[in-house]
Every structure is written in C-alpha cells, then in structure tokens.
N, C-alpha and C positions, 0 to 999 in steps of 0.2 A: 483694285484695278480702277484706273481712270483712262477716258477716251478724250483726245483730242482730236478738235478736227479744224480742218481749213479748207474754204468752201467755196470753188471758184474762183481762182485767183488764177490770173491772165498773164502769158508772156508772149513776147515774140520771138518766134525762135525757127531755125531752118532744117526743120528733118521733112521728112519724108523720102515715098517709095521713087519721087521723079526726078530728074534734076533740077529742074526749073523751081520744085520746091524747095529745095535745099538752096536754090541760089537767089529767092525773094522771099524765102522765109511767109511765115504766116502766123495768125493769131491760136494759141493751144488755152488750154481751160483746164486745170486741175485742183482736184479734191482730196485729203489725204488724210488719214483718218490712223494716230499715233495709239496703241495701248500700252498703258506700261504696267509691269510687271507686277507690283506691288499698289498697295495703298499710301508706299510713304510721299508718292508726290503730292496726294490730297490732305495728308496727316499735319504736313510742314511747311509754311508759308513762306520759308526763305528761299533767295534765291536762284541758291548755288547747286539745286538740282539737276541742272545742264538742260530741261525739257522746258522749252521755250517755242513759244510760237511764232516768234519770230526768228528763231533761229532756225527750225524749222520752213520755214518760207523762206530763209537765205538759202537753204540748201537746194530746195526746187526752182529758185531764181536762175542759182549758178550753173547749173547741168541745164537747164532750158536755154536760157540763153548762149552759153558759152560751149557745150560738147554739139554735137551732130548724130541723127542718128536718123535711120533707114523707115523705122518701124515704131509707132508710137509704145506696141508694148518691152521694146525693147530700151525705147526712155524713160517707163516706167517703174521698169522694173531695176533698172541702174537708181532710181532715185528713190525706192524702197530700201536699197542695198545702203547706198551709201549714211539715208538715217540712222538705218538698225545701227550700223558701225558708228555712226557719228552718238548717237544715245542710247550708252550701255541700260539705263532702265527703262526702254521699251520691250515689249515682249513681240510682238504685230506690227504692222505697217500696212496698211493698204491707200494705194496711189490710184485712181481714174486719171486719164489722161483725155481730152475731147479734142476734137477740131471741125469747124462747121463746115471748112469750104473745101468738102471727102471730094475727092475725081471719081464719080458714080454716073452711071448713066440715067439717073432717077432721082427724084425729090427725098430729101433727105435732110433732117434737121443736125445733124451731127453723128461722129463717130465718136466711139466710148471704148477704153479699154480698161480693163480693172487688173490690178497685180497686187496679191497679198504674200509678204516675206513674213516667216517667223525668226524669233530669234533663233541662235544654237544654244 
C-alpha cells in the first residue's frame, strides 16, 4: 500500500449555501489523500500505472471549477467519487475541502470538511 497526498491546492470555484456565493464564487483549499490497493505502484517505476498526481489534481481542478454545488461536503465527496472511478488501483480516497471566508457570526479561521470513499 502506498499514500498519496496533495496538500493545499487552491481553486476558485462558485458553491455555496447563498447565492451571492455561487455567483462570485470564492477561494476553496483542498487536500486529498489517494491509497492504493496494492504495492505494485511502489514495486514499478513506470509510468502507465494511471496514479498520477497530476492527474489527480486535474480531477479536483475540474469539478471545482467547472460543477456547482450547495454544500462543501457534497463537492467533496463527488470528487472522491469521481477519483476511485477514474483509478481503478486506489482502494481509499479522502478529500478535505476548506474555505476561509464561512458566513458565521464569529471569528473563524476556516471551515473543513473531510469525506473518505472506499473502493467496492
């Protein structure tokens, strides 16, 4: 088993619970944290294993930027979905999703939400 992770990587994207955030969008912060199934992606240095971390970060680029959603853990958890599917030797997927500027009535450094998908 091997753990990938990516750590912080920034989009602009328009979800949220209000409208006004969906329609000026805002800065989200996500960490994602890949395990795969086996030892063959550490065993084998080539590179037609499909587990890339950049490919990986294309896929949280494109759901952040381009879909919409209401609910942080519900964009979370689509872009856990769509890895496991897109990298059959993952076994785990866990996404946090953050955004610093939460509509709270109170001092707050940021919200966090974490979603972990297993394979089937």
């Amino acid at each position: 088993m091997a753990k990938i992770r990516l750590v912080n990587m920034m989009f602009y994207g328009f979800h949220g619970t209000y409208e006004y955030e969906r329609e000026l969008g805002q800065k989200f912060y996500f960490d994602v944290e890949a395990v795969t199934k086996d030892d063959s992606v550490v065993e084998d240095d080539e590179t037609n294993d499909g587990v890339h971390s950049t490919s990986i970060y294309a896929v949280v680029k494109e759901n952040v930027e381009n879909k919409r959603f209401h609910h942080m853990r519900a964009l979370a958890g689509h872009i856990a979905d769509v890895i496991l599917a897109d990298f059959t030797s993952l076994a785990e997927v866990t996404v946090k999703a953050r955004k610093a500027n939460a509509t709270l009535t109170g001092p707050i450094d940021y919200i966090e939400v974490e979603v972990t998908r297993k394979a089937k």
